[in-house]
C-alpha positions as MATLAB code, in Angstrom:
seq = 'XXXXXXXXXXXXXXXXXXXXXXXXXXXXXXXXXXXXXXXXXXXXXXXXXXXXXXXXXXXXXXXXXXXXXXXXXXXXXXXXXXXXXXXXXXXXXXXXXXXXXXXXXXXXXXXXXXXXXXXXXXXXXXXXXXXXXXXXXXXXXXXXXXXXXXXXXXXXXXXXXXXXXXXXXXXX';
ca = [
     181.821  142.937  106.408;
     181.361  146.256  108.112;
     184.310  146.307  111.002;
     182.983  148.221  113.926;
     185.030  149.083  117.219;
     182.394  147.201  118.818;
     182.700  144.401  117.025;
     186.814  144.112  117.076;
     186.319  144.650  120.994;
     183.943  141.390  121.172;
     186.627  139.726  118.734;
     189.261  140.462  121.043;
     187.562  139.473  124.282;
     186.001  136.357  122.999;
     189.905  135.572  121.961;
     190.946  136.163  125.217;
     188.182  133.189  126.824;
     190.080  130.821  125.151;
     191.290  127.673  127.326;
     193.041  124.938  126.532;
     190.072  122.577  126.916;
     187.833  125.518  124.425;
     190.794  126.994  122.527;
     189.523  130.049  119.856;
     191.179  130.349  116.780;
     190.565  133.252  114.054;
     189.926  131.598  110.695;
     190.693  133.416  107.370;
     187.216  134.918  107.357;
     187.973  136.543  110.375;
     185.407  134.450  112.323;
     186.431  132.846  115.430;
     186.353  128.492  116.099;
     185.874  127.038  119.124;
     187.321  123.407  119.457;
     186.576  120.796  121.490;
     186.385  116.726  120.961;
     182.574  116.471  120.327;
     181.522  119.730  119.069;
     182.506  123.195  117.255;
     181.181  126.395  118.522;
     181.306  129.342  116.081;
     181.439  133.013  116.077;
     180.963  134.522  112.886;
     180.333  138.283  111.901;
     178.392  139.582  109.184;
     177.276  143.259  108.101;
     175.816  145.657  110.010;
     177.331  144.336  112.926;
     175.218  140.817  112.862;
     176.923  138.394  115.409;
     175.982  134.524  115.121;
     176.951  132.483  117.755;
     176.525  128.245  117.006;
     177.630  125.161  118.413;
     177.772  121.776  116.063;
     178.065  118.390  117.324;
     181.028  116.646  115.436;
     179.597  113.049  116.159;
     176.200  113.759  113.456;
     176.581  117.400  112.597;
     173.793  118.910  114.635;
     173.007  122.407  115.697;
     172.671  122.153  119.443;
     173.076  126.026  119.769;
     172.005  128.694  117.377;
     171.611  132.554  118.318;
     172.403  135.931  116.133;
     171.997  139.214  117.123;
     173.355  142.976  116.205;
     176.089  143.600  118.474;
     175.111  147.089  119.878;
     175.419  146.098  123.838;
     178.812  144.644  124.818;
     178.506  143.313  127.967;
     174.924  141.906  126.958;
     177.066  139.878  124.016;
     179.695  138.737  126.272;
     176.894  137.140  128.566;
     175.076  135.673  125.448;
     178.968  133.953  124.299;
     178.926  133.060  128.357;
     175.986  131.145  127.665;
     177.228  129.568  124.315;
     180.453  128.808  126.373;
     177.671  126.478  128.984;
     175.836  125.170  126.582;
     179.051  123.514  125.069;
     180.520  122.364  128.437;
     177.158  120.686  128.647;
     177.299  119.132  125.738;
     180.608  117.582  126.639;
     178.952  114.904  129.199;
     176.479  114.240  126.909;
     177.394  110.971  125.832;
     175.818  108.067  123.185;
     174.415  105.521  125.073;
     175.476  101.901  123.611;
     172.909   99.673  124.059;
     173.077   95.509  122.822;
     169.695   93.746  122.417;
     170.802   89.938  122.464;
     168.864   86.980  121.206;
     169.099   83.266  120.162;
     168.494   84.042  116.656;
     168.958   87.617  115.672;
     166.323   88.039  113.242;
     163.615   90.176  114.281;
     166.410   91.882  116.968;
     168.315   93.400  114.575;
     165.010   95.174  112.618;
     164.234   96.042  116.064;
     167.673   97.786  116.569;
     166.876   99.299  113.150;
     163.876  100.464  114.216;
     165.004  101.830  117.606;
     167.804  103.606  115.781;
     166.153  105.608  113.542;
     163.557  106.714  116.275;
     166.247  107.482  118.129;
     167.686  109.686  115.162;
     164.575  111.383  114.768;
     164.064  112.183  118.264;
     167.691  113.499  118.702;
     168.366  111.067  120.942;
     171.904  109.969  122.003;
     171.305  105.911  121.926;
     173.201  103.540  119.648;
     171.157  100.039  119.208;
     172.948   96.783  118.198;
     171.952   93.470  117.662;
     173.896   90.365  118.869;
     173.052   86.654  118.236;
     174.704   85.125  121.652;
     174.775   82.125  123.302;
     175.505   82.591  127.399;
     179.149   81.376  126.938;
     179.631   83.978  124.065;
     177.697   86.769  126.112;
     179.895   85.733  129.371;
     183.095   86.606  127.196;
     181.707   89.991  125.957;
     180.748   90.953  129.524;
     184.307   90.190  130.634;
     186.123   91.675  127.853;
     187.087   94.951  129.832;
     186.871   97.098  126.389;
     183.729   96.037  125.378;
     182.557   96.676  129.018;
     183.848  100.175  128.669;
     181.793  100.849  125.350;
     178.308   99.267  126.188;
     176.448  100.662  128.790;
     173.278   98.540  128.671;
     172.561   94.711  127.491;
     168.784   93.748  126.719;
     168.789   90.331  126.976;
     165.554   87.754  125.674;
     163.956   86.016  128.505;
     165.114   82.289  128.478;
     168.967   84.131  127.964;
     168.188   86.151  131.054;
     167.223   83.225  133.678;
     170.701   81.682  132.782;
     172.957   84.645  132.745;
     171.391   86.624  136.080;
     174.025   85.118  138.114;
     176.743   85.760  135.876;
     176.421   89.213  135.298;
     175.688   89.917  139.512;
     179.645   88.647  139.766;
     180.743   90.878  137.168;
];
């Protein structure tokens, strides 16, 4: 890897941006990790002064960010790691969306959640699908189960379920 004073100046800088919610660490490469809960942004070098800057989800392993260049401006770098350092505080509210389709019987809901997760996979979508077979007084204890409230953020109920449980879930 050719070492250029430009390049150990953009090493040093980018360094310096570290925080303790985005720390930077120098792995034994001598490219520079970005950590955060749900994703890792990288900086790595390469010859002739080739700078890639990347940001992988943790959760699946995506690339939401992708961008090399040869590092001959400084201060147009810095603005490009600037935007690398946006993109991942974006990234950080992006959440998966847990979503329970509830039936009587389960059957043909749970290819449905099959089906709705592997379009949602293939769009890049952040929604989890499950399927629950529930009765209203096993639905009623799921709503008021605080954790369970805390992880699902949408119920799809069946029709008949929904006339009985309206109520219910206005008092919650």
């Amino acid at each position: 890897m050719e070492n250029s004073v430009l390049i150990d100046r953009y090493r040093k800088w980018v360094i310096q941006r570290g925080t303790e919610t985005f720390p930077v660490t120098e792995n034994e490469e001598g490219n520079l990790e970005i950590e955060s809960k749900f994703a890792l942004g990288r900086v790595n070098f390469y010859e002739d002064d080739i700078v890639e800057l990347r940001i992988d989800m943790i959760r699946d392993n995506t690339t939401e960010f992708f961008l090399h260049f040869q590092l001959k401006d400084l201060k147009r770098a810095q603005d490009l790691y600037v935007e690398m350092e946006e993109a991942m505080r974006s990234l950080k509210d992006r959440q998966v969306v847990h979503i329970v389709l509830s039936c009587t019987s389960g059957l043909t809901t749970s290819y449905y959640a099959e089906l709705l997760n592997a379009a949602s996979k293939t769009l890049n979508l952040n929604y989890e699908f499950k399927a629950k077979t529930c009765c209203c007084w096993h639905l009623r204890c799921i709503l008021r189960e605080r954790n369970c409230r805390k992880n699902i953020q949408m119920f799809l109920l069946e029709i008949f379920q929904h006339r009985h449980l309206e109520n219910m879930i206005q008092e919650l």
